[in-house]
C-alpha positions in Angstrom: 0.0 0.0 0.0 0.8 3.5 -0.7 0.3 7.1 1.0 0.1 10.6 -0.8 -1.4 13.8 0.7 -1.6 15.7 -2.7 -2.2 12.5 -5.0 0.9 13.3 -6.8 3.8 12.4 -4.5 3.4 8.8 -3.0 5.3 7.1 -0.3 7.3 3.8 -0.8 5.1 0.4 -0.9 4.3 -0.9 2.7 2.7 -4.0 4.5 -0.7 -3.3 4.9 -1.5 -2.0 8.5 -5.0 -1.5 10.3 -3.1 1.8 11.6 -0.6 4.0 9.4 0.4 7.8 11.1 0.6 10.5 8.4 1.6 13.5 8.6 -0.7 16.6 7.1 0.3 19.5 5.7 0.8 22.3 8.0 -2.9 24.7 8.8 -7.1 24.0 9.2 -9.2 23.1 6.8 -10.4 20.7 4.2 -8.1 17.5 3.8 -7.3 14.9 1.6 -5.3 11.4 2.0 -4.9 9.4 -0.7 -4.3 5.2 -0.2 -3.2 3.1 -3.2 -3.4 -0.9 -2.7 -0.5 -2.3 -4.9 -2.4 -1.4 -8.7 -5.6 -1.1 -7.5 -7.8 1.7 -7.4 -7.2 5.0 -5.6 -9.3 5.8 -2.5 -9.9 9.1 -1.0 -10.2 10.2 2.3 -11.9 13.5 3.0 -11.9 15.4 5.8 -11.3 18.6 8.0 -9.0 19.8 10.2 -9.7 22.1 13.2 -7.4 22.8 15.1 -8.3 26.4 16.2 -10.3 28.0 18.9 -13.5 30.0 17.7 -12.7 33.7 18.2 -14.9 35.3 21.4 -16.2 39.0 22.4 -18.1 40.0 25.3 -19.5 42.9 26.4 -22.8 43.5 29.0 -25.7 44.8 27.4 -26.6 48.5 28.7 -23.5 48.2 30.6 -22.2 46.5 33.7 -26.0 46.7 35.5 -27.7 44.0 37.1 -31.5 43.9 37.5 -33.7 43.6 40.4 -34.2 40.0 39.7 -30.2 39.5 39.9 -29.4 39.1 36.1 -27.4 40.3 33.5 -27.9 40.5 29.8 -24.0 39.2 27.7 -23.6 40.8 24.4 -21.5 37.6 22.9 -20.1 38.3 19.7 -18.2 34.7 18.2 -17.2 33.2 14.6 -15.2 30.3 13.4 -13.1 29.9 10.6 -14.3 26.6 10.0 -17.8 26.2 11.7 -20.7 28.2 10.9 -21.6 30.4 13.5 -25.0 28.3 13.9 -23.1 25.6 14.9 -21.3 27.1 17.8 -22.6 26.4 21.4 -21.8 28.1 24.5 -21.6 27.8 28.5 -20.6 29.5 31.4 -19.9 29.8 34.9 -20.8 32.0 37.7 -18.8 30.6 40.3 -15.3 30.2 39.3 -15.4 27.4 37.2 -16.7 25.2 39.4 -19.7 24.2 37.5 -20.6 25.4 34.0 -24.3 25.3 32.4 -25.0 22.6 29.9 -24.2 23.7 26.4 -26.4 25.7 24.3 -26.8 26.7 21.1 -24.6 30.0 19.7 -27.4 33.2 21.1 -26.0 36.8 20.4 -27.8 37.8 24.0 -27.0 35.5 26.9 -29.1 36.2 30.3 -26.9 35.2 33.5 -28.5 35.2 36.7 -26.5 35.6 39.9 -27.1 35.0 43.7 -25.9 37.1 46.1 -24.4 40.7 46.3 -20.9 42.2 45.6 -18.8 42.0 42.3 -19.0 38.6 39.8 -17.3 37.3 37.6 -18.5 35.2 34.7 -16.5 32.6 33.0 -17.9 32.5 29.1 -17.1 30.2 26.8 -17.7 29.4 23.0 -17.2 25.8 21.3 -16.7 24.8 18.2 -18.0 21.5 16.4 -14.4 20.6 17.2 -14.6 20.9 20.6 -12.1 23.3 20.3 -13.2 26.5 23.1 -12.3 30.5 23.4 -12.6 31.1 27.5 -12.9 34.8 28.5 -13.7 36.3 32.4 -16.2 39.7 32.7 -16.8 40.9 35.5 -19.9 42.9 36.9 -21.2 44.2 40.1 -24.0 42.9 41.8 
């Protein structure tokens, strides 16, 4: 068997093995590895590469002011180079990282309720459909 990454340059013949490390050309995106089985057909493999986090803005909507009923309205401003923004989710945490809520689909306004008086912070974070995440920390006063 055979290995190319382009389907122009191919590595030496080899045993056939259930496992076989290759090494990609350097960067994200779309992906291609050729195999070649002595003169047999060529197969493709497609696929893509993500190795980047999703990029992450926040800001507090009206400012840093908390309502009566103890929330707070996150301006969240994210994008991927790879995954459409629709497919982004989110989570956060209010108490240090602790615990985090269960991921949710991407939402431009993000309402976070806190407990108790004195300055937060809120841990934010944005994943892609890698799993790859952007973290960032605001802070508010309560």
């Amino acid at each position: 068997m055979r290995f190319s990454t382009d389907g122009v340059v191919w590595s030496d013949p080899e045993p056939v093995y259930s496992q076989r490390v290759i090494t990609l050309p350097q960067g994200d995106g779309q992906r291609e590895v050729f195999v070649r089985f002595d003169t047999g057909p060529v197969y493709v493999l497609e696929f893509t590469v993500d190795r980047e986090p999703p990029l992450l803005d926040l800001s507090w909507l009206g400012g840093a002011t908390v309502t009566a009923g103890g929330s707070a309205t996150l301006v969240v401003v994210a994008s991927d180079a790879i995954s459409a923004q629709s497919a982004l989710k989110y989570s956060y945490s209010v108490d240090g990282g602790a615990t985090w809520t269960a991921q949710a689909a991407y939402a431009k306004l993000v309402t976070v309720a806190f407990r108790g008086s004195g300055p937060k912070v809120v841990l934010f974070r944005v994943y892609d459909q890698a799993g790859n995440f952007a973290e960032k920390a605001i802070g508010i006063r309560n």
